[in-house]
C-alpha positions in Angstrom: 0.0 0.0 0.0 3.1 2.3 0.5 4.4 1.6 -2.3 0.9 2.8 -4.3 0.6 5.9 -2.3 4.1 7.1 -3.1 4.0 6.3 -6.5 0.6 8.0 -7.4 1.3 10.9 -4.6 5.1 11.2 -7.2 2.6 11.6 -10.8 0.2 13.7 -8.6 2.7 16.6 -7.7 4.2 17.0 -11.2 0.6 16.9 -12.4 0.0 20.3 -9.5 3.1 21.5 -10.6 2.8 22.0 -14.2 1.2 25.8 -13.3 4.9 26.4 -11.7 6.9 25.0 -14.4 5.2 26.9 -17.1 6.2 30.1 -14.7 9.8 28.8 -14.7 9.8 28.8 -18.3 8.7 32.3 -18.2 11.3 33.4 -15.8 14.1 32.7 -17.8 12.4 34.1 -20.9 12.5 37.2 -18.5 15.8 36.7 -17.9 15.3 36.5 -14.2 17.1 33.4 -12.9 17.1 34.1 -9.3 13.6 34.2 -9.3 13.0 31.2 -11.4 15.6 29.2 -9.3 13.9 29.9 -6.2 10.9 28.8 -7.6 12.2 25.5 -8.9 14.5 24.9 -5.6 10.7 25.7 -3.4 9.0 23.0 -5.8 11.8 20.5 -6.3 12.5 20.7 -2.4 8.4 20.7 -1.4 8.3 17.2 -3.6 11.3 15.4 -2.7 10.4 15.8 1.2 7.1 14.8 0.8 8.0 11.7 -1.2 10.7 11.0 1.7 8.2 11.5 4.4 5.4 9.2 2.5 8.2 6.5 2.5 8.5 6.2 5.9 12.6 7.4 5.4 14.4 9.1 8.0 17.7 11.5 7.1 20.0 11.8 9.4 22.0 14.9 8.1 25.7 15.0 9.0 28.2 18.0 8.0 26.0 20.7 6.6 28.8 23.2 6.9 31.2 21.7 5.0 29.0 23.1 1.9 30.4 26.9 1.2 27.8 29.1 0.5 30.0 31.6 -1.6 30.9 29.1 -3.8 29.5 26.5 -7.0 31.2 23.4 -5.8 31.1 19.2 -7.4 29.0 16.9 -5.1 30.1 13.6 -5.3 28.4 10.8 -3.8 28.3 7.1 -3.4 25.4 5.4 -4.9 23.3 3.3 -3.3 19.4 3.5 -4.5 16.9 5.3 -6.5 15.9 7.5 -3.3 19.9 8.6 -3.4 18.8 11.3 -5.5 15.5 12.6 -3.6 17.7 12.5 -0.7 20.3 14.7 -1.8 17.7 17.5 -3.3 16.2 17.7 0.1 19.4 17.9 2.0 21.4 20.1 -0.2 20.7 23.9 0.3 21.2 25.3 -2.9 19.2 23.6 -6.3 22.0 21.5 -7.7 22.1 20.3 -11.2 22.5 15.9 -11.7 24.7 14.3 -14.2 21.8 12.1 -15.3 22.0 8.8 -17.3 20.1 9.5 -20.9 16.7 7.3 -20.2 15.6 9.5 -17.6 15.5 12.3 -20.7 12.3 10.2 -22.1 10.2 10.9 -18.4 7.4 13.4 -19.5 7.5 16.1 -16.5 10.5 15.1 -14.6 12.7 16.4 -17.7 11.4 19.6 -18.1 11.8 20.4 -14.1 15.7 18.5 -14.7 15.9 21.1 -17.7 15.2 23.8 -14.8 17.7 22.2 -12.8 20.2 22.6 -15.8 21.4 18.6 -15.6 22.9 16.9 -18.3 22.3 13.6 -19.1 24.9 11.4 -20.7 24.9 8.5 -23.0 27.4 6.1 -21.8 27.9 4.0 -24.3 28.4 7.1 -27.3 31.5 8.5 -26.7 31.3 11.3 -28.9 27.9 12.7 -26.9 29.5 11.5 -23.5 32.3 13.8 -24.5 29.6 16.8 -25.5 27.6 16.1 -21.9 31.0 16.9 -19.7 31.2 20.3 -21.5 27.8 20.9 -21.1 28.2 20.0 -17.3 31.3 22.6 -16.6 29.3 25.2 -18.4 26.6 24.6 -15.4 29.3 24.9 -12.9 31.1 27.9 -14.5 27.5 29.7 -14.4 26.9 29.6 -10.7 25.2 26.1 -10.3 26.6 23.5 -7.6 26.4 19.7 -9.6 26.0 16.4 -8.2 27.4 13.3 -9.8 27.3 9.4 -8.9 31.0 8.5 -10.3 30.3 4.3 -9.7 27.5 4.8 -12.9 25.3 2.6 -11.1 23.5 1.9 -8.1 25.1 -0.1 -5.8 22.5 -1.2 -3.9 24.0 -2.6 -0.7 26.8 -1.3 1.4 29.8 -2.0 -1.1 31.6 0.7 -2.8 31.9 0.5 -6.7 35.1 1.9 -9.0 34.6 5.5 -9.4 34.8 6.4 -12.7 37.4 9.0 -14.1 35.4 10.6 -17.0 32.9 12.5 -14.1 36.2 14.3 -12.3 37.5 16.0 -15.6 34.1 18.0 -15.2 35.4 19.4 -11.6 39.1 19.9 -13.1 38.1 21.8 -16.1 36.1 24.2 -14.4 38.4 24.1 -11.5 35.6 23.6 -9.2 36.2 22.0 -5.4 34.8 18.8 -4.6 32.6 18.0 -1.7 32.6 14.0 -1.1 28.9 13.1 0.7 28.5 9.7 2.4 25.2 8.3 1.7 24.6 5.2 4.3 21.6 2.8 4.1 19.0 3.8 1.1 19.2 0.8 -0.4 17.0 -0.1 2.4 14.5 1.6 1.4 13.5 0.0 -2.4 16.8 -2.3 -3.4 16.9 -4.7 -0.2 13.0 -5.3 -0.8 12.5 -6.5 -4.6 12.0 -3.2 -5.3 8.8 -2.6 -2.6 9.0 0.7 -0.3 10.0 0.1 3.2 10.4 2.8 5.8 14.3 3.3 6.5 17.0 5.3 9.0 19.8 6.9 6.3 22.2 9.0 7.3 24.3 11.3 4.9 27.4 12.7 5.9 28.5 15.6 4.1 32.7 15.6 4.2 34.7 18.7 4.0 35.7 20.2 0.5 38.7 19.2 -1.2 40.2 22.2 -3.6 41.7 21.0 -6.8 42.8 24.6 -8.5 46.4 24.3 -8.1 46.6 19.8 -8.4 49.3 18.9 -11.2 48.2 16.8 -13.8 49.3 13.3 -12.0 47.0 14.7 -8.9 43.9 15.2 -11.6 44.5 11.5 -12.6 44.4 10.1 -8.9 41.1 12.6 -8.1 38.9 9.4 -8.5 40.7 7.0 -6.1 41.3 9.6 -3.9 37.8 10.7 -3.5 36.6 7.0 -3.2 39.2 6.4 -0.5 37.5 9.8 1.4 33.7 8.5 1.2 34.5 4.2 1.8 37.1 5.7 5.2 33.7 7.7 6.5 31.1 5.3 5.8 
């Protein structure tokens, strides 16, 4: 019955939202992005809680001033389960942009308010528009807007700690933007552990201090990924 209730409560709100989004749209035709990102960080924030609350997850939030307010920084997370993301929106001050995988571009709705969030969406296995997508994602950084990636690719969903891919970093050292390593523990509880069924859950996110990559030579660039899986498995 959970499981129901989130999922039609999740079509209802973007169906209530549509008035919003077409005022988004408007915004930016009007060339007024604070207003239009307050609007879109209100809406996205309103429906993420309340799809968190309907599942029965708690957030135990770890670490909230490690974020800098005066700066656009690289979130990078581990990846445990499809509420990683909700999670993340509602805990994160600021409305961040997602390095999204391609598919999720074919959701009626939820792409036009990611469109408002200014996330790119990659296609792995084309190199060429892979290639186009990490441009596309420093230009979001280089405007102002914070970005949060998943380097593993793929959910792990369980405790263990994938390879974190390399391709995702280059975004933080061409735009020379810091990285802030989040710890996400326990959301594959919530759909993974339970064939997929929603199940009320404890997660706690830990949010780990930023780690500045301006002035990193080129062999520091390369070991980015490994170091910043080694930060997020010592603090799980």
């Amino acid at each position: 019955m959970r499981t129901l209730i989130w999922f039609l409560y999740f079509i209802f709100y973007l169906i209530y939202a549509i008035p919003a989004m077409y005022k988004a749209e408007k915004l930016i035709k009007q060339g007024n992005v604070q207003a239009q990102r307050e609007l879109v960080n209100f809406h996205v924030k309103k429906w993420v809680s309340s799809l968190l609350k309907i599942a029965g997850v708690t957030v135990t939030l770890q670490g909230l001033q490690n974020i800098p307010k005066d700066k656009t920084v690289l979130f990078v997370s581990n990846h445990q389960g499809n509420f990683d993301i909700p999670i993340l929106l509602s805990c994160i001050p600021s409305p961040s942009a997602l390095l999204s995988k391609i598919e999720v571009k074919k959701l009626p709705l939820i792409r036009t308010w990611m469109s408002h969030l200014e996330c790119v969406f990659v296609q792995r296995d084309n190199p060429r528009q892979a290639v186009s997508a990490m441009n596309d994602a420093v230009k979001v950084l280089e405007n102002g807007r914070s970005m949060i990636i998943f380097p593993e690719g793929t959910r792990s969903r369980g405790d263990e700690l994938g390879e974190f891919k390399a391709g995702s970093f280059r975004i933080a050292a061409k735009a020379k933007t810091p990285i802030v390593p989040i710890v996400i523990d326990g959301s594959y509880k919530i759909m993974e552990a339970n064939k997929m069924w929603i199940k009320p859950a404890n997660v706690t996110v830990k949010i780990l201090p930023m780690v500045e990559i301006a002035n990193l030579s080129k062999d520091e660039i390369k070991d980015l990924p490994e170091k910043i899986r080694s930060i997020i498995a010592a603090n799980k």
